[in-house]
Structures are given as structure tokens and as C-alpha cells.
C-alpha positions as CSV (number, residue, x, y, z in Angstrom):
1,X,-10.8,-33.4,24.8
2,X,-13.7,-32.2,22.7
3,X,-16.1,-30.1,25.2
4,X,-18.8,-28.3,23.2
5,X,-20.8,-29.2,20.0
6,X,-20.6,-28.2,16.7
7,X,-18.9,-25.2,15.3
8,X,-19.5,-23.6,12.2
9,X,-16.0,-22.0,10.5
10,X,-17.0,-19.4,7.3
11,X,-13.8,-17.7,5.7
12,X,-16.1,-15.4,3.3
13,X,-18.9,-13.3,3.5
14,X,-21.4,-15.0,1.8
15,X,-20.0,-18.6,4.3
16,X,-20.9,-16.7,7.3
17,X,-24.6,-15.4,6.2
18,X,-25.1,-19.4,5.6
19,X,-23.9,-19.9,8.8
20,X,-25.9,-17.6,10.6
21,X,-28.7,-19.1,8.9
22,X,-27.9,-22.5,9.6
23,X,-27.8,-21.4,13.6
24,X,-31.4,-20.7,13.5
25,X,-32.1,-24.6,12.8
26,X,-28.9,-26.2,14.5
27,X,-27.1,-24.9,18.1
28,X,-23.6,-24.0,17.0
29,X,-21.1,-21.0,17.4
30,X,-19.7,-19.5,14.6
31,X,-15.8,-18.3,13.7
32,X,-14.8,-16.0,10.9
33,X,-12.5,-13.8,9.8
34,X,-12.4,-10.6,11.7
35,X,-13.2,-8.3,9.2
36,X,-16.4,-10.6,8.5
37,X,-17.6,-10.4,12.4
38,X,-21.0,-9.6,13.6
39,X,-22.6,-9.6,16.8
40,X,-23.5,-13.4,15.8
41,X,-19.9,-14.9,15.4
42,X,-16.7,-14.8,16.5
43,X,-13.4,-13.8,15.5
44,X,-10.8,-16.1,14.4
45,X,-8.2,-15.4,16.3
46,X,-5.3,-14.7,16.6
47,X,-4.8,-16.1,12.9
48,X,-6.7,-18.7,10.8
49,X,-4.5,-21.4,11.1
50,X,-4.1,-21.0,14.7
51,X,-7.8,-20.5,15.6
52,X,-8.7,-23.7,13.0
53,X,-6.8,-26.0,14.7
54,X,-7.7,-24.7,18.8
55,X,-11.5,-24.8,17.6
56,X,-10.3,-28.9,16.2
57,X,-9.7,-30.0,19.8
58,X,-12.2,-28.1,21.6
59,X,-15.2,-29.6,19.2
60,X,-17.4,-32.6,18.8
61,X,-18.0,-31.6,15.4
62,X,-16.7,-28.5,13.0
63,X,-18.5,-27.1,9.6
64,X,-16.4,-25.9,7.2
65,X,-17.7,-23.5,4.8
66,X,-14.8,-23.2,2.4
67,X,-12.9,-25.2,0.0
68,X,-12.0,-29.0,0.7
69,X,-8.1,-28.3,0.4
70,X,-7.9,-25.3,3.0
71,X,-9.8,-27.5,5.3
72,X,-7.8,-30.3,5.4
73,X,-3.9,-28.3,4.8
74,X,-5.2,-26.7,7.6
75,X,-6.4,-29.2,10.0
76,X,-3.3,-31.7,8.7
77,X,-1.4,-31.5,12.2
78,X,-3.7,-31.9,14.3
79,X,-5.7,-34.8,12.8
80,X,-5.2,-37.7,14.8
81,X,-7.1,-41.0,15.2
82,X,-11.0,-41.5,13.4
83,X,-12.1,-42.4,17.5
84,X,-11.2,-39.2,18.9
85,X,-11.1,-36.6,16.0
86,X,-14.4,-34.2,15.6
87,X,-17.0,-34.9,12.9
88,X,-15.8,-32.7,10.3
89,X,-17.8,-31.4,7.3
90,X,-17.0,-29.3,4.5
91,X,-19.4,-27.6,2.5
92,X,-19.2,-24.3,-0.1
93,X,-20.7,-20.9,0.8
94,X,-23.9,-22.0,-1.3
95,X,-24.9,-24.6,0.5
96,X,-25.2,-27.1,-2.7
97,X,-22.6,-30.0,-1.8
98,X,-22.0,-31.1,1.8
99,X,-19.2,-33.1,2.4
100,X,-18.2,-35.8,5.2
101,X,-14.7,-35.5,5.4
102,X,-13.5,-36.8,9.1
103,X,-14.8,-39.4,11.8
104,X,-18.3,-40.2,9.4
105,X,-19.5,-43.2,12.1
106,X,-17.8,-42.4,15.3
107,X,-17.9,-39.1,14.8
108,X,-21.2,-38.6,13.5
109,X,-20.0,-36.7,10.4
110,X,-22.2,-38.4,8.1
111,X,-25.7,-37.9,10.2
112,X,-24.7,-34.7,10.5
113,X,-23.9,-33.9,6.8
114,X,-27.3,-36.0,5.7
115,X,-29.0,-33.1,7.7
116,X,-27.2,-30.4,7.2
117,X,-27.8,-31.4,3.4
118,X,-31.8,-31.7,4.3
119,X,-31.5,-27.8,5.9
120,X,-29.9,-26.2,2.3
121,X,-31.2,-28.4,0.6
122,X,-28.2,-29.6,-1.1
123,X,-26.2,-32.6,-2.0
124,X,-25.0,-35.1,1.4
125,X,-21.3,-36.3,-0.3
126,X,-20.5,-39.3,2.1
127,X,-18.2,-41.6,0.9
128,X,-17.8,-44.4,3.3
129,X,-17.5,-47.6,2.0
130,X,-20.8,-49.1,4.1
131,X,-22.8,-46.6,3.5
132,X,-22.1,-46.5,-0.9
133,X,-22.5,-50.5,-0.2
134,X,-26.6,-49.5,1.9
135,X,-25.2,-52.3,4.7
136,X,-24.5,-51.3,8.3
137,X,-21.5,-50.3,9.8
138,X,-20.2,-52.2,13.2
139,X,-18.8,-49.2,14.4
140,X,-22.1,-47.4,13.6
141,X,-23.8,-49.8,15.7
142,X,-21.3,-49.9,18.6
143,X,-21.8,-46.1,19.0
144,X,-25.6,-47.0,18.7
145,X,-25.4,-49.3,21.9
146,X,-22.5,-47.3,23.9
147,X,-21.5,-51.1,23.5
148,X,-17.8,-52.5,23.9
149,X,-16.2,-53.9,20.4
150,X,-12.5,-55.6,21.1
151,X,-9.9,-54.2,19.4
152,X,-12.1,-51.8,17.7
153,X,-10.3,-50.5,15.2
154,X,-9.1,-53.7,13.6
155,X,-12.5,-55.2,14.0
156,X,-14.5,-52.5,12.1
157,X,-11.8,-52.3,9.7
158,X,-12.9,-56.2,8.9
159,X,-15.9,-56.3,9.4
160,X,-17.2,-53.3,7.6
161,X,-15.0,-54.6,4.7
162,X,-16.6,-57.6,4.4
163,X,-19.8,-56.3,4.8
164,X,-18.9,-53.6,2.1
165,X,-18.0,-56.3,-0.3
166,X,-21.3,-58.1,0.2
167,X,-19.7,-61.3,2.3
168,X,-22.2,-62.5,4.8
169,X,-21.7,-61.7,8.3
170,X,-23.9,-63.4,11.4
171,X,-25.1,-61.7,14.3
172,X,-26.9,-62.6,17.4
173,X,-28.6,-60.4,19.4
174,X,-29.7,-61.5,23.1
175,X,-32.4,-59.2,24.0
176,X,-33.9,-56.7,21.5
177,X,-32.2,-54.0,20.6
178,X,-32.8,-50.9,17.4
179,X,-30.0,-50.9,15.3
180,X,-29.2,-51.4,11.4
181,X,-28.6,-54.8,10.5
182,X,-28.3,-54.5,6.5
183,X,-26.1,-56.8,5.2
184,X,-25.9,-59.2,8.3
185,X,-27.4,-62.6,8.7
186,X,-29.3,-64.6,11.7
187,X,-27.2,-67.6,9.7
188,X,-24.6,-69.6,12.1
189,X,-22.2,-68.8,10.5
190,X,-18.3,-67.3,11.0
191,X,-17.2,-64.5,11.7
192,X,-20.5,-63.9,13.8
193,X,-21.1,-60.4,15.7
194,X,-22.9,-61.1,19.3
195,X,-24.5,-58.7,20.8
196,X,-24.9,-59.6,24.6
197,X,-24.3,-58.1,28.1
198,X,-23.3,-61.6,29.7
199,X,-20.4,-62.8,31.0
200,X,-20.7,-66.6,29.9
201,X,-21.8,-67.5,26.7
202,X,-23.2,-70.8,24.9
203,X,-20.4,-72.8,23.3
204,X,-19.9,-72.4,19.8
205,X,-17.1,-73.0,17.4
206,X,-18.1,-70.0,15.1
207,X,-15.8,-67.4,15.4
208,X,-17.7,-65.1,17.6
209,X,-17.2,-61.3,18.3
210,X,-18.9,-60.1,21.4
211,X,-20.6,-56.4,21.3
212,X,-20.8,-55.4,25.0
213,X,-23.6,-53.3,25.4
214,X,-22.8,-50.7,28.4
215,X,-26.5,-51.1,29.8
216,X,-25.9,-51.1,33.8
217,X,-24.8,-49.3,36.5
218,X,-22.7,-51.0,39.3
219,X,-23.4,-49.2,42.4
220,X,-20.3,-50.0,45.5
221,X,-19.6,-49.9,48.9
222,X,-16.4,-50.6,50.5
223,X,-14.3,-50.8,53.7
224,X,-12.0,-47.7,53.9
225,X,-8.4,-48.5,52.4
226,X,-9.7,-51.9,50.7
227,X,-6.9,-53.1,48.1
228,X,-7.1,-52.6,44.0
229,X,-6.3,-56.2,44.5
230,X,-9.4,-57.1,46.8
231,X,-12.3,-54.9,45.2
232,X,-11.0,-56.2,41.5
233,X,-11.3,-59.9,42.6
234,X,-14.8,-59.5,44.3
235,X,-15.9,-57.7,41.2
236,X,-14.9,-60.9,39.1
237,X,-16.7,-62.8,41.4
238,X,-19.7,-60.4,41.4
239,X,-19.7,-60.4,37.3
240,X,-19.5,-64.5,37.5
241,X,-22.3,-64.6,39.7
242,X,-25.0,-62.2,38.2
243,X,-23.3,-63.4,34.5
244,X,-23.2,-59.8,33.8
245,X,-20.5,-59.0,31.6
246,X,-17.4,-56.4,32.7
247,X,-17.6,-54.0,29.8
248,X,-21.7,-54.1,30.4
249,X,-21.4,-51.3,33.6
250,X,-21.7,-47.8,32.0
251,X,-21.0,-46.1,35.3
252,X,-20.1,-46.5,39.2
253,X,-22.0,-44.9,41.7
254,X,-21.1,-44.9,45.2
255,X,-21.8,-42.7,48.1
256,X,-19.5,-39.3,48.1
257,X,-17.4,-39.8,51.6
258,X,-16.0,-42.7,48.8
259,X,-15.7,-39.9,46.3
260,X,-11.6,-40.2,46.9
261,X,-11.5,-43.9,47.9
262,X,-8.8,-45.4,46.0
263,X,-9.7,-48.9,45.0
264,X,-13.1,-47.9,43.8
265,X,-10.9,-44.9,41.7
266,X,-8.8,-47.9,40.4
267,X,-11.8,-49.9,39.5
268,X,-13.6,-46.9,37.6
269,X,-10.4,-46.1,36.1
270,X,-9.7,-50.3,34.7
271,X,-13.0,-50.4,33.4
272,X,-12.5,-47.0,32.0
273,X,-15.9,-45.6,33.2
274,X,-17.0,-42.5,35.1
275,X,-17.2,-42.5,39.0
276,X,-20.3,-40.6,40.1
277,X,-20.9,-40.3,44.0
278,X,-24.1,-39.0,45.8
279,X,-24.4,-37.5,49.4
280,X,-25.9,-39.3,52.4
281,X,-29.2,-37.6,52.1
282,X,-29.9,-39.0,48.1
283,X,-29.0,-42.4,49.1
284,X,-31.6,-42.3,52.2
285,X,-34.7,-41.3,49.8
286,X,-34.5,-44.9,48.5
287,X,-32.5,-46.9,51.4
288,X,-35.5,-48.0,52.7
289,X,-36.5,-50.1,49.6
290,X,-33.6,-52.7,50.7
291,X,-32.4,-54.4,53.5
292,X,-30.3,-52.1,55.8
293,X,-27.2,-53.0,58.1
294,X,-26.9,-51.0,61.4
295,X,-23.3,-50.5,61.0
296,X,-23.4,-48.8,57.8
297,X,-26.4,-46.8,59.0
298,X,-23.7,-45.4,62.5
299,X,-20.6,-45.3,59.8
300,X,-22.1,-43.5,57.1
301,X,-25.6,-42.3,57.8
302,X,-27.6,-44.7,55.5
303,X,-28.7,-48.3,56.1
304,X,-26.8,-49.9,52.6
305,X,-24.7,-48.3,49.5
306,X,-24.1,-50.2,47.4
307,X,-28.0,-51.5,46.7
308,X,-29.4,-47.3,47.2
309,X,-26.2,-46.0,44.3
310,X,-27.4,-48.8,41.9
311,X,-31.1,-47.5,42.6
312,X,-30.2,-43.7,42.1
313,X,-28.0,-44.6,39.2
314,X,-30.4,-46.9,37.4
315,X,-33.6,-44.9,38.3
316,X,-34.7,-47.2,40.7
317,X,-34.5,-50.3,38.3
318,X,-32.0,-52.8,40.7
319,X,-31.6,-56.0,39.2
320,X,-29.3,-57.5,41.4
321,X,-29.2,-58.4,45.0
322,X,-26.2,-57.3,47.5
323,X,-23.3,-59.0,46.9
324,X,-20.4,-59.0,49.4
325,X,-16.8,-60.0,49.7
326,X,-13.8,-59.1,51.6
327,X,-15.0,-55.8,53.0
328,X,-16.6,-54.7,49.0
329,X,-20.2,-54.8,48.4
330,X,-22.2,-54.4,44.9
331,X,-25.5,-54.4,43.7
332,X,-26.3,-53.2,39.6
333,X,-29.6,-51.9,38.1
334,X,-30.0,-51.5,34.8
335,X,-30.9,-48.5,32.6
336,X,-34.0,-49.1,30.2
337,X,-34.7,-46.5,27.7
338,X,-36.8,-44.5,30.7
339,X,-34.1,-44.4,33.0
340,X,-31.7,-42.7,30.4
341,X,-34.3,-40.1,29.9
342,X,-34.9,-39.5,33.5
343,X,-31.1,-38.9,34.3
């Protein structure tokens, strides 16, 4: 998994004084040859090849101040799949042409190389189709929304190629959002991209993508030892009810003597989000906003859990009430651009 940020990889001299200087506009750290080191970068060790390919996977994006074909012989074995490979750019020791070689949308290679390119001052080379074509690019606003595409790969794939080839494609959007929409169309027509967080939609016979973006938080309580089976039927039920879309929970909050409980670890782990838990004493600086159950309260030292890890998740912004089932309780809030900040 890609950990830290951006590194900055110079095989000559010159490379790594451009580096350096690039570290006083961008946070990066910086790898170079051994006999090139400074008190400013670190040594590629313990060979080139080696080092290139460790720094690859340890990344979210890499700089490569050398020439185009070193880069990529070097990188060849370990390049994997344009979701989870680091923006890579490569760029010569004068700083005149930057180049977006790897993971340009999902990645970020090609914001990055448009300002890197703005720092020396030199040419952004970004060959992806959408962005030669000046139209948007689905995955591009997907990474936009932290939103849910279906089958991502084969859906950009289309989608981008069609808007790339100037064919009209719709798009809906359910509550306003900021994102590029050159080369779409408000039209009805098919295929159509929606862009909604709710489980039921209108009837339609347009072919119709839905773009899930991941705008709440699903805070959970639950009886100890509850089934995978139980909690992932009353969070069907839950999602009906509130008509709040699966893919639309960004995270699960809970309280932490759940931190090991193993349905709500199969339900985090289905829906492919992040578990976070709070103690006792977080949960009762906002328990008192919601109604409180006495039981709870003697079991777990705080009067409801589900409605109080919604509120700490979502910054206090709960949009549901408490829902209950079989021993599983929910409640979601939903993060607004103020929220985000805050956590």
C-alpha cells in the first residue's frame, strides 16, 4: 500500500539541485544516487533498481528526473493496475517538459504534472485521451466525489471513450455538487451518468449508471455476538428505509468495546470501508442530544451508540433517526463540506 506522498527520484547532479528546489514549494523526500547525497536527500539504496521499485509501492506519487525509458525499464515489474499504481511523472534535469506517465486521473499524475509544470515553468505533457479532447473524465469525477462507479474500470474505459470522441453522454445530478461536466449533457438520453446517494431511484428506460457519492457515516450499535447474517439484513432494511444508498456510507463509527465485534468487522469489511471506534467518554459529550436507553447507559456507560457515533462521525450533522432490528441499531449523519474540514 502506498503510505507517504510524493517522492522526488534525480539520477544526476544537476536532477537533484531541481529537486531540492522543487522541495521548497512541494513536501516531498528526495532519492539519489549516493555519490550525489546531501544532507537534503537520501541515498538510493542498496542499488537503483532495487531502491526504484521499494520507493514504487511505498508512494502516492513518484518524480522522475531522468530519461522516460530508464523510468519505465525500471518500474516495468512492478507496475500493476492504473487504480492502485502511484502518480508517476517524468521530467528532465532542466525542468522544461514534464511528463504524466502513470495513473494521470486516479492517481493524480496529471494535477500534479500541470503544477509541477507551473513551478519550472515548463511544458505539462499529458496525454490522456479526455483531457487532449477538453471533456471530463468519469473517473476524474468519481475520485472528485469519493463516489462508487460499478465496475469501474470497464465503465471509464467507455465512457471516457465516448466522451473523447465527442458522443453525448447525460448526467443527472441529485443535489449539487462541483465537478467538471465538459462534454456531458442534462439531455435524457442513454447511456446517462447519475449522480445520487439513494437507494431507489425514479423509473427510467435510459440506460442509467449510478455514481455513489460516499457522503455519510453510519454510526452502529449491536448486541454482543450478533450474526453477519442479522446485522447485514437490518442494514438492508435500514438503507430501504432512509433510501440512502449502500455504497453512500464513507465510514462506520461505533463505540470502541465494539472495536473487535465481529459482525460490525464483517459489515465494514463488505462495504469495504474503515471501522473507526470512540471511547465511552467521546460518545457521552453528545449522548444527551438523543434519546437515551437505560440499558445501554448500565451496559456500556452511555445512554445510545449508534445515534452519539453518527454525531461524532458526521460532526454533529445526524440525519437519521435510530433504527433498530434484531439486536442492531443505526443512525447516519452526513458530512457537508464543514464536517470534512473539522475531522
Amino acid at each position: 500500500m502506498n503510505t507517504d506522498k510524493l517522492a522526488i527520484i534525480a539520477v544526476t547532479e544537476r536532477g537533484r539541485d531541481l529537486a531540492i528546489t522543487l522541495t521548497k514549494t512541494v513536501a516531498a523526500t528526495i532519492f539519489v544516487p549516493e555519490k550525489h547525497c546531501t544532507e537534503q536527500t537520501n541515498s538510493l539504496t542498496p542499488d537503483f533498481g532495487t531502491a526504484m521499485r521499494e520507493i514504487f509501492t511505498k508512494y502516492q506519487a513518484l518524480i522522475c528526473i531522468m530519461a522516460t525509458g530508464i523510468a519505465v525499464r525500471t518500474l516495468a515489474p512492478v507496475i500493476e493496475d492504473k487504480l492502485s499504481d502511484p502518480a508517476v511523472l517524468v521530467m528532465d534535469e532542466h525542468g522544461k517538459f514534464i511528463i504524466s506517465l502513470l495513473s494521470g486521473h486516479v492517481g493524480g499524475a496529471n494535477e500534479l504534472t500541470e503544477r509541477i509544470a507551473t513551478i519550472t515553468g515548463g511544458a505539462a505533457v499529458i496525454t490522456t485521451a479526455t483531457d487532449r479532447a477538453n471533456v471530463a473524465a468519469i473517473d476524474n469525477i468519481a475520485k472528485q466525489l469519493n463516489g462508487y462507479l460499478p465496475d469501474f474500470k470497464t465503465t471509464i474505459k467507455r465512457i471516457n471513450g465516448l466522451l473523447a470522441a465527442g458522443k453525448e453522454v447525460g448526467l443527472h445530478i441529485d443535489e449539487p455538487v462541483e465537478i467538471d461536466t465538459r462534454g456531458f449533457t442534462t439531455e435524457e438520453i442513454s447511456p446517462q451518468i447519475y449522480i445520487s446517494t439513494k437507494y431507489k431511484l425514479p423509473m427510467t428506460t435510459l440506460e442509467r449508471i449510478q455514481l455513489v457519492p460516499k457522503q455519510f457515516i453510519l454510526g452502529v450499535g449491536c448486541r454482543k455476538g450478533v450474526s453477519a447474517e442479522t446485522i447485514d439484513a437490518a442494514f438492508t432494511h435500514f438503507c430501504e428505509q432512509e433510501n440512502i444508498h449502500p455504497r453512500a456510507f464513507r465510514e462506520i463509527h461505533s463505540i470502541t468495546l465494539k472495536a473487535e465485534e465481529p459482525a460490525i468487522l464483517h459489515l465494514a469489511e463488505k462495504w469495504r470501508v474503515p471501522f473507526i471506534v470512540h471511547p465511552a467518554e467521546e460518545l457521552q459529550t453528545v449522548a444527551g442530544k438523543y434519546p437515551t436507553s437505560a440499558f445501554v447507559q448500565k451496559t456500556v456507560q452511555v445512554g445510545n451508540v449508534a445515534l452519539s457515533s453518527a454525531d461524532i462521525g458526521s460532526n454533529g450533522n445526524v440525519v437519521t433517526s435510530r433504527f433498530a432490528e434484531n439486536g442492531v441499531t443505526f443512525a447516519a449523519g452526513k458530512l457537508t463540506k464543514n464536517s470534512e474540514v473539522a475531522k
